[in-house]
N, C-alpha and C positions, 0 to 999 in steps of 0.2 A: 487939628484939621477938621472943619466939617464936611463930613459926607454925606449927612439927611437932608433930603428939601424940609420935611416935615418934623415932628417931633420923635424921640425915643424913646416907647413905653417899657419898662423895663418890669418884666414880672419874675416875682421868687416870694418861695415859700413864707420866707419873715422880711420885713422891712428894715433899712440901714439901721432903725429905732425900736424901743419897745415898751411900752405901756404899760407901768408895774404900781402898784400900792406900796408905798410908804406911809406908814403911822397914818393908814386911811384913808390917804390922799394919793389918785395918781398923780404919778411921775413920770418923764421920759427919759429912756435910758438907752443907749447905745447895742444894737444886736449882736451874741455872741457870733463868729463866722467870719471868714475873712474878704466876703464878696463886694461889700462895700467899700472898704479901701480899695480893691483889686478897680474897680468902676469906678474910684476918685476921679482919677484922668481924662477918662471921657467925656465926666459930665460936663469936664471945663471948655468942653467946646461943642457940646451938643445941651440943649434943652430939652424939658420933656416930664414924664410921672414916672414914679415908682409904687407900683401895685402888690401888694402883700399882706400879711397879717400881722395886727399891730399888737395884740394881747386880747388881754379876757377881758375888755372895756364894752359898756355901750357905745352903740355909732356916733353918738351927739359929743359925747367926750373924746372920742378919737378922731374926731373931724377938728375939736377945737385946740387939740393939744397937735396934732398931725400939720395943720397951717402956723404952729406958731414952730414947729421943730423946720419947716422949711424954708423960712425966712432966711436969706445969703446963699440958697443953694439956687442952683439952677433947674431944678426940676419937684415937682408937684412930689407929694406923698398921698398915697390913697390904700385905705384899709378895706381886708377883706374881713367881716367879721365869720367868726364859726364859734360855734357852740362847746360846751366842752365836750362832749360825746364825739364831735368831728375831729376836735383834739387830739380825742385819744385814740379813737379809729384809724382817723387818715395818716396821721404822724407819727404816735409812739405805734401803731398801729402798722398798715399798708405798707407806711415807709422805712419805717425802722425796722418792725418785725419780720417783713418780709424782703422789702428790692434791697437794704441796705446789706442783710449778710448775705442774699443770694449773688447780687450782684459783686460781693467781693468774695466769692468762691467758699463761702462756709452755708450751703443750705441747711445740713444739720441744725443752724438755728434759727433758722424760721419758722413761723407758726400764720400757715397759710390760713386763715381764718374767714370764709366768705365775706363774713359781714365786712369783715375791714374794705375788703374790693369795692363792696355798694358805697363804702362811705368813701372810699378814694374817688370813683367816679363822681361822688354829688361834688365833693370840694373841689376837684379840677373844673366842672363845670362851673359853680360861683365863680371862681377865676377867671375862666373864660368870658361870661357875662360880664363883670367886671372891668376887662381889656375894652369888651365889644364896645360898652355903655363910652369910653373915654376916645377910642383912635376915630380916626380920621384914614383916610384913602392914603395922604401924603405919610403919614405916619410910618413907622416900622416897631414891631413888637420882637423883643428879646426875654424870650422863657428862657427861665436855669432850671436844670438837677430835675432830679430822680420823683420829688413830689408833684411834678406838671408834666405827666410826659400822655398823659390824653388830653390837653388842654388844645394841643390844634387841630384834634376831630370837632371839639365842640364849639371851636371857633368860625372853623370852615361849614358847620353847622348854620351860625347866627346868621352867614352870609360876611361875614368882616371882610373886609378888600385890602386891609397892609398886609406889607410883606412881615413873614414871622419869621424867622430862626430860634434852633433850641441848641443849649449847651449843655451837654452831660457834665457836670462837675467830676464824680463817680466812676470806677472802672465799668465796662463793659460785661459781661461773663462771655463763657466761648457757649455753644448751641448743649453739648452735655449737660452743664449748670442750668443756659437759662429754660431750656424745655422742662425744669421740675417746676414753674411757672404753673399755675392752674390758665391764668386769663394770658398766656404768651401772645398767641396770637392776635389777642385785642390789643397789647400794648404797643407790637409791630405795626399793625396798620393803624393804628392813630398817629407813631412817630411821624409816620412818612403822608401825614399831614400837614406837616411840615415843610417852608421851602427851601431853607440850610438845618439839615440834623448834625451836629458838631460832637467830636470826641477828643479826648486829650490826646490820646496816643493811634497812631497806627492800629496797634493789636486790638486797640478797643473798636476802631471803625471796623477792620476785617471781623472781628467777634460778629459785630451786629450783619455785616454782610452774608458770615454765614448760616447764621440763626434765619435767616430772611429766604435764603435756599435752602434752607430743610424747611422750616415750618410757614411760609409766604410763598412756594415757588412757583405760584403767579405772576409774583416782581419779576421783575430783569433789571440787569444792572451791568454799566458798560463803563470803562475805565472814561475820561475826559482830563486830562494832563495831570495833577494830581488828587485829584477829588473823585468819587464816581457816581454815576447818575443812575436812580433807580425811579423805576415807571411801573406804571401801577394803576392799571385801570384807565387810563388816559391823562395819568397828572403824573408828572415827573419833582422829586427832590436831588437835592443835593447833598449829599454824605462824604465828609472833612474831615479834616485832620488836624487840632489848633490846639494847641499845648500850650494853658494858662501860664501866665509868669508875673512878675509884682514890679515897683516898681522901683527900677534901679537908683537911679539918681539919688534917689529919696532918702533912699537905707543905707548908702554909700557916706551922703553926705552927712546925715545923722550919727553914724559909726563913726565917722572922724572928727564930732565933735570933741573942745576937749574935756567936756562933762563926761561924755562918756569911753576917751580916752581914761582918766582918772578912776573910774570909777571898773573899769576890768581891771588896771594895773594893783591896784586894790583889794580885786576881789582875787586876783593870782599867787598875790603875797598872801593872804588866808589859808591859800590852800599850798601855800608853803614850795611857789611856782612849780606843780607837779606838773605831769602831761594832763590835759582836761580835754578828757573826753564827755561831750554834751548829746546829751538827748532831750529834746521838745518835744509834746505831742500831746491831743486829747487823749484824756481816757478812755480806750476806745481797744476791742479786742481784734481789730485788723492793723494796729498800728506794731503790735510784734514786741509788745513793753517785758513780758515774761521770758520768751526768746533772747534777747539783748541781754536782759540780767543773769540769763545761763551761760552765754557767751563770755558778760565780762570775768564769772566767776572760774569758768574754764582758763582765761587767760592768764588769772591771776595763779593757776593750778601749776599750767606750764611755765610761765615766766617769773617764775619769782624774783628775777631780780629787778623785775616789773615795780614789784611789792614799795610800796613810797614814794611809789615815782612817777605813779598814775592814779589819776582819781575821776569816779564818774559824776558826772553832777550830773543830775535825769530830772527834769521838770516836767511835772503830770496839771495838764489843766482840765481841769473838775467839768464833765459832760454827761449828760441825759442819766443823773445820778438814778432819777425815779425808774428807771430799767434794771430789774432785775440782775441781767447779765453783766449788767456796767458795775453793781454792787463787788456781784463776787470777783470778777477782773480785780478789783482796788485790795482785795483783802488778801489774793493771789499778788500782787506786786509787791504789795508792803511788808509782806510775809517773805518774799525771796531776798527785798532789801534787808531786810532784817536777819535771816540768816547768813548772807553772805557778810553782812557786817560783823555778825556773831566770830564768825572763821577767821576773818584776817585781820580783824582792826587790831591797832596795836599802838603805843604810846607817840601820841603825834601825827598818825595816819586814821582818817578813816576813808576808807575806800567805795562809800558810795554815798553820798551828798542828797538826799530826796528832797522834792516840793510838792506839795499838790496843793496847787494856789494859780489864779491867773495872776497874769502878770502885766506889767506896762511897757511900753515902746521902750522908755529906755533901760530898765531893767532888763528886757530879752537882747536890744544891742548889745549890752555889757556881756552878757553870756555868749552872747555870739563874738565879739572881740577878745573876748577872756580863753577861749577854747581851740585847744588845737586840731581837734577833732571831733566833725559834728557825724554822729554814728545813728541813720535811720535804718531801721529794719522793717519796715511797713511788711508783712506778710500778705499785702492788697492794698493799692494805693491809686486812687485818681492823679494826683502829680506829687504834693509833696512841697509846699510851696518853703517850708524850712531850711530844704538844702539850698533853695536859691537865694532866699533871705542870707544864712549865711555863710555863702559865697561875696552877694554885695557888702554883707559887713566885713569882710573882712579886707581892710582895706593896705594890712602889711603884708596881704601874700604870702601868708605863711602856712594857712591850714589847710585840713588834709579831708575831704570827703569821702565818705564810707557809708555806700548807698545801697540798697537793697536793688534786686533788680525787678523785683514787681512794683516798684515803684515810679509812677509816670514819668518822676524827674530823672529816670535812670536811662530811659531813652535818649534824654538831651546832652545827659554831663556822663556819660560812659566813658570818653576817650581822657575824660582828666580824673574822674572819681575815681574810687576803688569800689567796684561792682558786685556785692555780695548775694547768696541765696540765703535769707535768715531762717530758713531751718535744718544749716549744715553750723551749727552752734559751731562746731570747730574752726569752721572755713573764717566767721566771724570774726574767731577770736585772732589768728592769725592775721587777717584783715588789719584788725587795731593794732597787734606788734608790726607790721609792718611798716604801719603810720609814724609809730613812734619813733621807729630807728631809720625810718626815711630821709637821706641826703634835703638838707634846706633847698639844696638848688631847684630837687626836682621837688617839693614842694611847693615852689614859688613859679616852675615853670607850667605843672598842671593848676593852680590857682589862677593866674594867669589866663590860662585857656578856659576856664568855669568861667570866671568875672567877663568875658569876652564876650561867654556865651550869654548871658544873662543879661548882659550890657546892652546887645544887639536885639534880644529878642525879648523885650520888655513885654510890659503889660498896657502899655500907649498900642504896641506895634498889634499886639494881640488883640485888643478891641477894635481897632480899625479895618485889621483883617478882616478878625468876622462881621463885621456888618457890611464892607464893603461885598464881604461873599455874599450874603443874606440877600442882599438889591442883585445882584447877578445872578443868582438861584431863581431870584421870583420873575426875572425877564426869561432865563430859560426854561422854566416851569408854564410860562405864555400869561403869566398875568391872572392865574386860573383863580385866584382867593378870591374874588366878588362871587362866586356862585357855585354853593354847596352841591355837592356830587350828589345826593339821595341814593346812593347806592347803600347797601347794608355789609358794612365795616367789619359786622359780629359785634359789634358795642351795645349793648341794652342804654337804649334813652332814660335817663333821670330825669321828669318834670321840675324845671326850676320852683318848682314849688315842694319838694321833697320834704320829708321829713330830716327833722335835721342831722420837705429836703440838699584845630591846627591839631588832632588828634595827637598822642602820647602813646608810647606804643608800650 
């Protein structure tokens, strides 16, 4: 359905593509991340660019490989070029080193570094410039995540007149967490630059609301049926609630193929049709990979008559290896895999199955088809788009989800998952015995209710929402984006010429 008079500018940190040397020669490759499939949908009925960063290429080659990768798509591709210095600043930098573990309640690992802040502000502004140079009045700009969250100060700066909206991809933190923030307050009143500021979850939009009365309470902010309105010097935003989802049909219909029927039936006899417990997930120290492996070893302590009758297959896909943090994570999993292997395998069994490889659409069906229970322990989690993948793939109604409850998705699929705290290892582990010796019926009756949920509340329904909020946000905002406030934000100006992310009871 379209909803834009005008075009969709769509801006995020990396583009659908990416721009890599081979044997000397660039080439275009596919971006790690799942936001471009997640937008497959929309673009089939809207037009429009996608603004981001294509690699470490000059502008002249990424102009002529960036037009030839958009040929059958519906919308433009356009590179933000940055330096490697900005690289490493603004991204392994600002974003990684500091919003990605503050914002998911570990600040102990951040390494608040000023300089990184000067180089976040100059890259969000390129972006911004970037947006400014391409829209139009008719137009609407859709910023993601955690790497652009000043980009509509220095939009509403340029004078730009589309409507914008922003998506947190990313949890929220509550006011305790994000006040160890050095620039909090700059990043507050730049969001609400914005004319829809969008969060997955509830607790993540409250989070922000009440960071905004301690450290902003200036704003005021008034419920409006389920959204709420915050004002702010005489410009009003809108603060949401729109919980990403993928997209059903897709991964439904693909899961029943019967390639990939054949090919779980396949991979279940290997494993000597045990119970198959699955985990998916980057490498990444909020996903809870170490926690889950104390869990299943725990289970295997207390259940032994568990012991051959269950098996984990845990798939690790390979992320921001060059991070320190990320190193020892890997050495810390492979090292738990390995002991826990050490203790119970035994002629015919092995009890925990590793990968750390990505993987292909239809290789993660198959595991998703192949498994009776998919076990997330996110210990911080923006949504979680796993459990809902497979919920869609599971198209016999037969498996069992087992979901962390700081995980976005746990808000939606509560009343049919099994809702766990991943750092009550025990709680965990009972968790999965419960899955296993779980009546088929109800099984297939909370399955049933996941697939329902996911069914209905796609990733079609999700995009449409939020843009249609986006155009209603900036008519009750009064239209204000043609003409820059000049008031002082607390932002220090970067000269674009600077130096150079049915309930169950």
């Amino acid at each position: 359905m379209k909803l834009l008079e005008g075009r969709l500018i769509n801006v995020s940190n990396r583009l659908p593509v990416e721009i890599k040397f081979r044997a000397g020669r660039p080439r275009l490759n596919p971006s790690a991340g799942g936001l471009a499939s997640a937008l497959d949908s929309i673009w089939r009925h809207h037009h429009g660019l996608w603004i981001g960063w294509a690699g470490a290429v000059d502008a002249e080659t990424a102009d002529t490989l960036l037009s030839k990768a958009a040929r059958g798509r519906s919308y433009g591709l356009k590179a933000v070029p940055l330096t490697q210095q900005e690289i490493s600043k603004f991204y392994s930098g600002f974003a990684n080193e500091i919003i990605w573990p503050l914002f998911h309640d570990m600040p102990s690992r951040c390494d608040f570094d000023p300089e990184y802040w000067e180089f976040y502000q100059r890259v969000n502004r390129k972006f911004a410039q970037a947006a400014t140079e391409a829209v139009t009045t008719k137009d609407l700009i859709w910023a993601h995540d955690y790497h652009l969250m000043l980009m509509g100060r220095y939009l509403r700066e340029a004078g730009c007149a589309a409507r914008v909206g922003f998506f947190l991809h990313i949890p929220f933190p509550s006011p305790d967490i994000f006040e160890k923030l050095p620039w909090r307050k700059s990043i507050l009143r730049a969001l609400l630059q914005y004319h829809l500021l969008a969060f997955q979850t509830d607790r993540d939009r409250y989070n922000f609301l009440s960071c905004l009365e301690r450290i902003v309470p200036e704003a005021t902010s008034v419920r409006d049926e389920s959204h709420n309105i915050v004002a702010l010097e005489g410009r009003r935003t809108t603060v949401a609630t729109f919980p990403i989802s993928i997209a059903f049909e897709e991964f439904a219909s693909h899961a029943a193929s019967r390639e990939v029927e054949e090919s779980s039936i396949q991979l279940r006899r290997e494993l000597t049709n045990n119970f198959v417990v699955l985990g998916v997930d980057r490498m990444d120290y909020t996903k809870g990979i170490p926690e889950r492996l104390k869990a299943f070893r725990i289970l295997l302590r207390r259940y032994p008559e568990l012991r051959h009758r269950v098996t984990l297959l845990q798939v690790v896909v390979p992320s921001r290896e060059e991070i320190p943090n990320y190193k020892e994570l890997r050495r810390e999993v492979e090292l738990l895999v390995s002991q826990i292997n050490g203790e119970f395998t035994e002629a015919g069994w092995v009890p925990i199955h590793y990968m750390h490889r990505n993987l292909t659409r239809r290789q993660l069906l198959t595991y998703y088809r192949a498994a009776d229970i998919a076990l997330i322990t996110s210990l911080k989690d923006g949504m979680n788009l796993v459990a809902k993948e497979f919920c869609a793939a599971q198209v016999d109604e037969q498996g069992v989800v087992v979901i962390s409850e700081f995980a976005g998705a746990a808000a939606e699929l509560q009343h049919g998952a099994l809702v766990v705290n991943p750092n009550d290892l025990a709680g965990v582990a009972e968790a999965i015995h419960r899955a296993c010796v779980m009546p088929l019926e109800e099984k297939r009756s909370r399955m049933k209710l996941l697939r329902d949920i996911v069914r209905t509340y796609n990733v079609q329904s999700w995009a449409e929402s939020f843009l249609s909020a986006t155009i209603t946000a900036d008519r009750k905002a009064g239209g204000e984006a043609a003409s820059p406030s000049g008031e002082d934000t607390g932002l220090p100006l970067i000269a674009s010429g600077a130096a150079h992310d049915q309930r169950i009871a």
